[in-house]
N, CA, C and O atoms as a printed pandas DataFrame, in Angstrom:
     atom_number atom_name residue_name chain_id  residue_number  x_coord  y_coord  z_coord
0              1         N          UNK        A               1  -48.257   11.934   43.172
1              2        CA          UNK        A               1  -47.107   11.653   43.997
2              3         C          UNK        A               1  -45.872   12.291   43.358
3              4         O          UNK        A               1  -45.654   12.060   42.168
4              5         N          UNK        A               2  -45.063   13.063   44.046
5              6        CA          UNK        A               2  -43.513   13.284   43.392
6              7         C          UNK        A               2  -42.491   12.231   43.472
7              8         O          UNK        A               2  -42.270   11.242   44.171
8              9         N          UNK        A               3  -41.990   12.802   42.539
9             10        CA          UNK        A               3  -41.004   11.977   42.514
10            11         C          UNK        A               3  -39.569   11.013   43.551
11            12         O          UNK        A               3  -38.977    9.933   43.548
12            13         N          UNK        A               4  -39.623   12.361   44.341
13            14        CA          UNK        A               4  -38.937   11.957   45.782
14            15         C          UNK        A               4  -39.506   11.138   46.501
15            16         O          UNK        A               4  -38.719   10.318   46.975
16            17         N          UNK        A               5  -41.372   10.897   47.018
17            18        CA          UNK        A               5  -41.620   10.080   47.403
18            19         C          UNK        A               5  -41.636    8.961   46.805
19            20         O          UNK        A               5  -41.304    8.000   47.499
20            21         N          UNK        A               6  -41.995    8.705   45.429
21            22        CA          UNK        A               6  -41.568    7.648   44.735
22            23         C          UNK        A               6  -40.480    7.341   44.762
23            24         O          UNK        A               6  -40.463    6.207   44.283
24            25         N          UNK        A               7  -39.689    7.571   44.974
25            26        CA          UNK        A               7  -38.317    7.430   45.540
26            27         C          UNK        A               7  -37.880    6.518   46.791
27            28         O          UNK        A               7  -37.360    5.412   46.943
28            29         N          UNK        A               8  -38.269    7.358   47.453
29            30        CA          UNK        A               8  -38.421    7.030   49.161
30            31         C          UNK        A               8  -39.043    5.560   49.430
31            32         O          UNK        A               8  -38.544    4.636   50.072
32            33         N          UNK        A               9  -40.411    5.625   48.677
33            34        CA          UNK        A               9  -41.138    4.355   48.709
34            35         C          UNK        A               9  -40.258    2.672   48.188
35            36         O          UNK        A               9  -40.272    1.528   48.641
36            37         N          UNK        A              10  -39.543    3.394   46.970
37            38        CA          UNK        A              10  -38.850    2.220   46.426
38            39         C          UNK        A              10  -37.783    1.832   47.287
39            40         O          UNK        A              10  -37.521    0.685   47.651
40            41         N          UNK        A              11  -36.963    3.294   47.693
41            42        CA          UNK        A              11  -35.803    2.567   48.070
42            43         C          UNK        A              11  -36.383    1.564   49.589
43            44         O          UNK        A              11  -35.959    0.427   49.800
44            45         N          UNK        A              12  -37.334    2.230   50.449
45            46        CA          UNK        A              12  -38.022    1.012   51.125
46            47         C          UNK        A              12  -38.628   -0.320   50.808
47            48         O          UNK        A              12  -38.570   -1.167   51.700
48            49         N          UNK        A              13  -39.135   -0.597   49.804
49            50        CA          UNK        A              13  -39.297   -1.509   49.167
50            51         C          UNK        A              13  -38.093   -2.465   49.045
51            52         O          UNK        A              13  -38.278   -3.676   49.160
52            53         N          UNK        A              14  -36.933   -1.985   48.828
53            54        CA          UNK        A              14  -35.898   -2.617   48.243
54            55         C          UNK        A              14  -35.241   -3.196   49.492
55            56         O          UNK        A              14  -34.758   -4.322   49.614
56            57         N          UNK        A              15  -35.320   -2.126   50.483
57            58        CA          UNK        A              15  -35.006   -2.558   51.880
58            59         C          UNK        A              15  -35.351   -3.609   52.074
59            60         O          UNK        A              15  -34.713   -4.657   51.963
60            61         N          UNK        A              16  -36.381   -3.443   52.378
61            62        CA          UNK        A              16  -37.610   -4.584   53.209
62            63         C          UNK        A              16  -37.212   -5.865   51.806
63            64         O          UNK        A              16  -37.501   -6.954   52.302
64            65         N          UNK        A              17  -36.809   -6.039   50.680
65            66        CA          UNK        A              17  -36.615   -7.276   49.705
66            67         C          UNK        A              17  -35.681   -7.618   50.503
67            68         O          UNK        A              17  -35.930   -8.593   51.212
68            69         N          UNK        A              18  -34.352   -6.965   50.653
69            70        CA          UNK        A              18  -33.070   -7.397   51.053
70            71         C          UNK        A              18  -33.314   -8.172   52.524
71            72         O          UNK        A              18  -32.877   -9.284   52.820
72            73         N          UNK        A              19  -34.024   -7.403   53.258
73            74        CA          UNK        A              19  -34.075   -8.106   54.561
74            75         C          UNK        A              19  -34.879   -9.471   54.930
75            76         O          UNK        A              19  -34.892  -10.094   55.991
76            77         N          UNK        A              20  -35.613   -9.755   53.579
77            78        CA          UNK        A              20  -36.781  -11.086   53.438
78            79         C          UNK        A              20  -35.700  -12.152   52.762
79            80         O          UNK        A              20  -35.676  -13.342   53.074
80            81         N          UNK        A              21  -35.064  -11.716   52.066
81            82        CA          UNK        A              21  -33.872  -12.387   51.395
82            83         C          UNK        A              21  -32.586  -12.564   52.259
83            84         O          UNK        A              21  -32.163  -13.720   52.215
84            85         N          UNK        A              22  -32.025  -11.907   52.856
85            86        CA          UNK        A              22  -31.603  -12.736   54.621
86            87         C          UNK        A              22  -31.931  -13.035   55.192
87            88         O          UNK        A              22  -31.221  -13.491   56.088
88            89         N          UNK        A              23  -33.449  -13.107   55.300
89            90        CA          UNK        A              23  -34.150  -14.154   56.313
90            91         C          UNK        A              23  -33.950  -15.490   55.733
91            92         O          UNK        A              23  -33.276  -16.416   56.185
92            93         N          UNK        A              24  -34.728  -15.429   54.533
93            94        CA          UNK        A              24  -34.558  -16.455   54.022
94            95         C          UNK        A              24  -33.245  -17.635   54.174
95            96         O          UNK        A              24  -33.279  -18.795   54.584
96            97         N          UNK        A              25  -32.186  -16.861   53.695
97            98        CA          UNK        A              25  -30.731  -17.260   53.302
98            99         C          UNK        A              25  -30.745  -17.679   54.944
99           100         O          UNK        A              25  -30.899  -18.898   55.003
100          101         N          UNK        A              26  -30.676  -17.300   55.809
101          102        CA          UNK        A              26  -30.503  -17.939   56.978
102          103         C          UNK        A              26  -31.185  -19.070   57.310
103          104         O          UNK        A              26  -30.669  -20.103   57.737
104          105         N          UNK        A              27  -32.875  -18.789   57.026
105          106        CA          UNK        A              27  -33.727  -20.047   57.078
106          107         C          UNK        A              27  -32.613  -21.338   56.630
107          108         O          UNK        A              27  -32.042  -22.196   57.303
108          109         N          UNK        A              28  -32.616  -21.081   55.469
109          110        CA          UNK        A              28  -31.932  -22.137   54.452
110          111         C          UNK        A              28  -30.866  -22.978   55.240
111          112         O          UNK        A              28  -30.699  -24.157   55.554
112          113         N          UNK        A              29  -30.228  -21.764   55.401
113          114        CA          UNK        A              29  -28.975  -22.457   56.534
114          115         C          UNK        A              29  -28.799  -22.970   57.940
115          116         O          UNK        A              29  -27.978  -23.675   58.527
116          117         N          UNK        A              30  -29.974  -22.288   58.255
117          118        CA          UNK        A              30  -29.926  -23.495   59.293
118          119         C          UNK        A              30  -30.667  -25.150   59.230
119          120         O          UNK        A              30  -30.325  -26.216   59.743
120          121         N          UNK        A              31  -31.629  -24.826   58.495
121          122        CA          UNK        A              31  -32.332  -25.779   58.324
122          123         C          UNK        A              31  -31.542  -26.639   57.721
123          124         O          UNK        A              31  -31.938  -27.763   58.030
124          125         N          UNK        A              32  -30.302  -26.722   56.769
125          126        CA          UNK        A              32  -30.036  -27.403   56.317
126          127         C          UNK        A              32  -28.510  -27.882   56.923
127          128         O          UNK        A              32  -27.768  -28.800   56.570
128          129         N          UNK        A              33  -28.384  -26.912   57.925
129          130        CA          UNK        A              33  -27.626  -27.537   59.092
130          131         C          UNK        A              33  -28.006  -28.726   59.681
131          132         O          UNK        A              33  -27.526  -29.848   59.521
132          133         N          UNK        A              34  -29.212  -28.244   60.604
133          134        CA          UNK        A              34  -29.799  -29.546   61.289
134          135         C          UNK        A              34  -30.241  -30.374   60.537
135          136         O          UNK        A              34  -30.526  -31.389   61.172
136          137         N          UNK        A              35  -30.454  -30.465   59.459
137          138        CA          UNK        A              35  -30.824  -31.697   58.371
138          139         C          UNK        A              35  -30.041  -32.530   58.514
139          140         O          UNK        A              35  -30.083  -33.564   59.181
140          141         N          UNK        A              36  -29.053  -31.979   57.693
141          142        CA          UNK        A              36  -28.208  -32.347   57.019
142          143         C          UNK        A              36  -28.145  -32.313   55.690
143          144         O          UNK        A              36  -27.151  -32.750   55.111
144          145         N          UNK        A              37  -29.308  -31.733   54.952
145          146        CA          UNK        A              37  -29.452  -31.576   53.642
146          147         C          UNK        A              37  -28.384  -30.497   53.073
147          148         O          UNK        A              37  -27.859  -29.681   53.829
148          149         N          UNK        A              38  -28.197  -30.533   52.161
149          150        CA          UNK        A              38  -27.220  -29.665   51.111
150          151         C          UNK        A              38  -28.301  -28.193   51.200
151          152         O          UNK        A              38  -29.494  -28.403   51.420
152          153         N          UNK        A              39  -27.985  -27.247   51.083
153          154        CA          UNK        A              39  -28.411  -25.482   50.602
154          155         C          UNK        A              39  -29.339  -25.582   49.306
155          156         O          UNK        A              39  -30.367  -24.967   49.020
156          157         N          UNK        A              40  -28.571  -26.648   48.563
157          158        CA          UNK        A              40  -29.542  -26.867   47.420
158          159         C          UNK        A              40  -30.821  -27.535   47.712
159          160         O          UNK        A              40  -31.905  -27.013   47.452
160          161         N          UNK        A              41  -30.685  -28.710   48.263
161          162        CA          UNK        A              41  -31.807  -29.753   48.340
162          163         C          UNK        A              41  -33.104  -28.622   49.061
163          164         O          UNK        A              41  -34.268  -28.546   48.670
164          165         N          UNK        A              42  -32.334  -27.665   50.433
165          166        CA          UNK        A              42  -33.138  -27.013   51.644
166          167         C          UNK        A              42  -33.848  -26.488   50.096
167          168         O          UNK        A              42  -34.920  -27.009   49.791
168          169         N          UNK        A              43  -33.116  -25.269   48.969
169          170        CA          UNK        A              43  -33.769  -24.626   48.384
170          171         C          UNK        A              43  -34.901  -25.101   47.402
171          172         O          UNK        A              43  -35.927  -24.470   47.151
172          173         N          UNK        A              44  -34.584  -26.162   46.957
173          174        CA          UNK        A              44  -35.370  -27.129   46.123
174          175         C          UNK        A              44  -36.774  -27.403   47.181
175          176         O          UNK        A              44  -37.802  -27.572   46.525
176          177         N          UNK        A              45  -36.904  -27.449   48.208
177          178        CA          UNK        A              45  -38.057  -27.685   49.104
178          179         C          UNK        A              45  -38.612  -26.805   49.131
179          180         O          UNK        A              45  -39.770  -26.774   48.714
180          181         N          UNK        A              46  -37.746  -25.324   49.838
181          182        CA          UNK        A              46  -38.728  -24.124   49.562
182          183         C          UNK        A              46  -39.112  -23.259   48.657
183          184         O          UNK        A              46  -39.676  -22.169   48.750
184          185         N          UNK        A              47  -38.582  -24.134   47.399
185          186        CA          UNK        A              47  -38.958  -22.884   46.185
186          187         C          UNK        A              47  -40.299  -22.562   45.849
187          188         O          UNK        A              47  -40.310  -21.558   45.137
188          189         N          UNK        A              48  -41.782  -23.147   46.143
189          190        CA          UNK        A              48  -42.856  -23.338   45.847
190          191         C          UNK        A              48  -43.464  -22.320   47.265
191          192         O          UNK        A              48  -44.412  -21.538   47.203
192          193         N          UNK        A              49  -42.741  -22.564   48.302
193          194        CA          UNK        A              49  -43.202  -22.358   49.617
194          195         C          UNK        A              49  -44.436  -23.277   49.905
195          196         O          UNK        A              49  -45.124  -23.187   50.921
196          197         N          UNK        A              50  -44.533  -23.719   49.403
197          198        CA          UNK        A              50  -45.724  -24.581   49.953
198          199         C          UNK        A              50  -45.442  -26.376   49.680
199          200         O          UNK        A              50  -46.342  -27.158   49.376
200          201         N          UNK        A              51  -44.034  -26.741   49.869
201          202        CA          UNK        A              51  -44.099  -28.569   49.788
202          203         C          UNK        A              51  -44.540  -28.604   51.494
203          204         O          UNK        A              51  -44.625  -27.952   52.535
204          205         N          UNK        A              52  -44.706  -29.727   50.936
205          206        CA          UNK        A              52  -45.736  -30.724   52.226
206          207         C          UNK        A              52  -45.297  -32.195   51.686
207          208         O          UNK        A              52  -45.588  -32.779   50.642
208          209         N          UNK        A              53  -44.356  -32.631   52.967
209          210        CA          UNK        A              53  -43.776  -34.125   52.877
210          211         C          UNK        A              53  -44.568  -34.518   53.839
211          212         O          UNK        A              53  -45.065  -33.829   54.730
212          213         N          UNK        A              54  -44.700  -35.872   53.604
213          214        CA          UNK        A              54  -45.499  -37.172   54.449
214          215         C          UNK        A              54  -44.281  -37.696   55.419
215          216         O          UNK        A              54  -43.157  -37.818   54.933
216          217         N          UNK        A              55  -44.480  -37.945   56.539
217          218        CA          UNK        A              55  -44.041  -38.415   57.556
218          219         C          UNK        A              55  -42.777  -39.013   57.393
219          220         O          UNK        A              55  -41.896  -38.848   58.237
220          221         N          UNK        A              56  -42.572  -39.856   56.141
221          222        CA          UNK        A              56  -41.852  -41.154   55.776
222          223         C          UNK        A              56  -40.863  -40.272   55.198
223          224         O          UNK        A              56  -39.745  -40.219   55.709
224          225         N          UNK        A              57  -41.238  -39.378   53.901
225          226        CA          UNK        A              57  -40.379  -38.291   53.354
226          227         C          UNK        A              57  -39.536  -37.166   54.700
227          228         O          UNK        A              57  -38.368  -36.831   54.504
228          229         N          UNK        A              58  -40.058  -36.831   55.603
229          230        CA          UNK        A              58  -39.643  -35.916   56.319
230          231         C          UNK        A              58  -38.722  -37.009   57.364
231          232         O          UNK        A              58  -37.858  -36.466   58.053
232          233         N          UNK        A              59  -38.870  -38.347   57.475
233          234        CA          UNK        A              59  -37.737  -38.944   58.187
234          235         C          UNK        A              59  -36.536  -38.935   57.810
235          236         O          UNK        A              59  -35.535  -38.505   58.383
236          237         N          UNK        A              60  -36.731  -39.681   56.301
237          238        CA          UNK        A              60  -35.958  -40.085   55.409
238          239         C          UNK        A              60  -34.688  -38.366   54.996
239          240         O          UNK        A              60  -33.471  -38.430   54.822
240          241         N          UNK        A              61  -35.602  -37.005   54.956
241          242        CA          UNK        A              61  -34.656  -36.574   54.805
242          243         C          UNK        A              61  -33.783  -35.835   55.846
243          244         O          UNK        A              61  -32.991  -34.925   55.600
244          245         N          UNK        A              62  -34.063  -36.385   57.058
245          246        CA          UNK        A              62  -33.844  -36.088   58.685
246          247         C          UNK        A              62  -34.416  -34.776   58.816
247          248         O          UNK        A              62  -33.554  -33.935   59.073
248          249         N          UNK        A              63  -35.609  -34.310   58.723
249          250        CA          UNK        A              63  -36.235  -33.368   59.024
250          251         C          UNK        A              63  -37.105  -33.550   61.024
251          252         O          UNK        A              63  -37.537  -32.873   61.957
252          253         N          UNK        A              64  -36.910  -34.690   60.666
253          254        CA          UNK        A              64  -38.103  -35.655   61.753
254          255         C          UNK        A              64  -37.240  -36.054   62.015
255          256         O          UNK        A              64  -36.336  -35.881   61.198
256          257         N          UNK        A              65  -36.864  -36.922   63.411
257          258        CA          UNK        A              65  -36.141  -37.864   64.112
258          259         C          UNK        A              65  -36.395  -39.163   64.158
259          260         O          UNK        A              65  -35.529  -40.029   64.038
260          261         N          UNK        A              66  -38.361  -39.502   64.444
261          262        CA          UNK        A              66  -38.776  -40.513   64.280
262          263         C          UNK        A              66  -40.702  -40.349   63.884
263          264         O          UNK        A              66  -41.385  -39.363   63.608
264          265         N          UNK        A              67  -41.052  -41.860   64.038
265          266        CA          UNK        A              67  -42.198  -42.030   63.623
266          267         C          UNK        A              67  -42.726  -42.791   64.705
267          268         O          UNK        A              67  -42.237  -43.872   65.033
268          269         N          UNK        A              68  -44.095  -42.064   65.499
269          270        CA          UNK        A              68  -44.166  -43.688   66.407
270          271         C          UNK        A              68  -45.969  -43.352   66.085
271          272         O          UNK        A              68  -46.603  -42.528   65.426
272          273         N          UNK        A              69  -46.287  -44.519   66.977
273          274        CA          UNK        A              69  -47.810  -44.900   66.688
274          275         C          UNK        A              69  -48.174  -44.065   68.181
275          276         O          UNK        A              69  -47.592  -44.320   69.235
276          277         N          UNK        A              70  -49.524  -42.761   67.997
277          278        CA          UNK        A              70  -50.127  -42.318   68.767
278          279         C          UNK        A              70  -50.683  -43.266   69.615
279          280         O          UNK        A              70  -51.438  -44.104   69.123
280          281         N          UNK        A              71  -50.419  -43.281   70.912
281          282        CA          UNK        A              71  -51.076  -44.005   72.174
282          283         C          UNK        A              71  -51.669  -43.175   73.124
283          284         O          UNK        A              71  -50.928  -42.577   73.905
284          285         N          UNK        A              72  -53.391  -42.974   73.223
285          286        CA          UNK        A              72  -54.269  -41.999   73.810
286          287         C          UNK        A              72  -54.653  -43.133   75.055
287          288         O          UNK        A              72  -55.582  -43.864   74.713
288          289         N          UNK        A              73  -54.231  -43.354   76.132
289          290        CA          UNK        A              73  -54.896  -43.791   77.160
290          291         C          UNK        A              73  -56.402  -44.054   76.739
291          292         O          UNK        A              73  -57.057  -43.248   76.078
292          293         N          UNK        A              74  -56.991  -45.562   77.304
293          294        CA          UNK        A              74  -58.581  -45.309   77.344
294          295         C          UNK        A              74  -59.169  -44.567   78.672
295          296         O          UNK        A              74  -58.599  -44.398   79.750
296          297         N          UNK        A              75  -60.457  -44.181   78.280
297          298        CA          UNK        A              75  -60.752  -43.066   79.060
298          299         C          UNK        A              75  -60.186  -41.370   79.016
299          300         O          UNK        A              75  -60.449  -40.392   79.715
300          301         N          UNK        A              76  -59.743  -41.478   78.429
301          302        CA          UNK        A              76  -58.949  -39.976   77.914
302          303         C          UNK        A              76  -59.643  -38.845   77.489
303          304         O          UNK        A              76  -60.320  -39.069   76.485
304          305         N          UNK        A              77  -59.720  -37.389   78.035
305          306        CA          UNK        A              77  -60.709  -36.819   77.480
306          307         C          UNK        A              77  -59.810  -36.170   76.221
307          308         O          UNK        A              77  -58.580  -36.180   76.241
308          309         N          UNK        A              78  -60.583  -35.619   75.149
309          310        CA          UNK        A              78  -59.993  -35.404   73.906
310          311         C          UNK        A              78  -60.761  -33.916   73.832
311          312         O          UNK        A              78  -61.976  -34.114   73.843
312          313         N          UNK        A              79  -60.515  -32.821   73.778
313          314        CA          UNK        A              79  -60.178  -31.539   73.457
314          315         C          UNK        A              79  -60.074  -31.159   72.636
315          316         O          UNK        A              79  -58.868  -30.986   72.459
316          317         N          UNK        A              80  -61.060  -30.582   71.197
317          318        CA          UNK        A              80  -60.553  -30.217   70.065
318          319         C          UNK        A              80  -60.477  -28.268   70.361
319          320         O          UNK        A              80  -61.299  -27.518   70.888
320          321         N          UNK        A              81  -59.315  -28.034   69.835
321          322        CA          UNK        A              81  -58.796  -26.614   69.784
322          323         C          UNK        A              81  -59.025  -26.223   68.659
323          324         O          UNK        A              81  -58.506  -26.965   67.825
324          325         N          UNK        A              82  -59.807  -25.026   68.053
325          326        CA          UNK        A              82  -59.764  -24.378   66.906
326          327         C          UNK        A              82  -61.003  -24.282   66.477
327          328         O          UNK        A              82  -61.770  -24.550   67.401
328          329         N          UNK        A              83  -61.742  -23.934   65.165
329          330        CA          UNK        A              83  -62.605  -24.102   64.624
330          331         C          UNK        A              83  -63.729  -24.824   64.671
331          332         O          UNK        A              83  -63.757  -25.978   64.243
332          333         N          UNK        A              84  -64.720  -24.259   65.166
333          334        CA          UNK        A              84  -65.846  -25.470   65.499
334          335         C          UNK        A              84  -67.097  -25.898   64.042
335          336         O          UNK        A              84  -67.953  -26.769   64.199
């Protein structure tokens, strides 16, 4: 490879960082709009990319609105979607 394309490649690379990193920064902000959480707290959640809050946690930090108990009519047909 020359050097120009090595070049070329990075400065795309660097692109495409900058533009994952305003996604992000926006994620952040809105999400922590409609929260109400602080920029920090939003970032503290997604630093792992992978938290997973329980129902009670995702109320508590107004992620969720509420919690109610699933009510399936009897007689109801049930439909599983996905993976058999």
């Amino acid at each position: 490879m020359t050097y120009e394309k090595v070049s070329f490649i990075e400065s795309q690379l660097e692109e495409q960082y900058k533009q994952v990193k305003r996604l992000r920064e926006n994620i952040t902000t809105a999400f922590a709009t409609y929260t109400g959480l602080t920029i920090t707290e939003v970032e503290a959640l997604m630093v792992s990319g992978a938290t997973i809050l329980n129902a009670t946690d995702a109320l508590s930090k107004s992620i969720i609105n509420e919690i109610r108990e699933v009510v399936i009519a009897p007689g109801s047909q049930i439909i599983s979607i996905g993976n058999a």
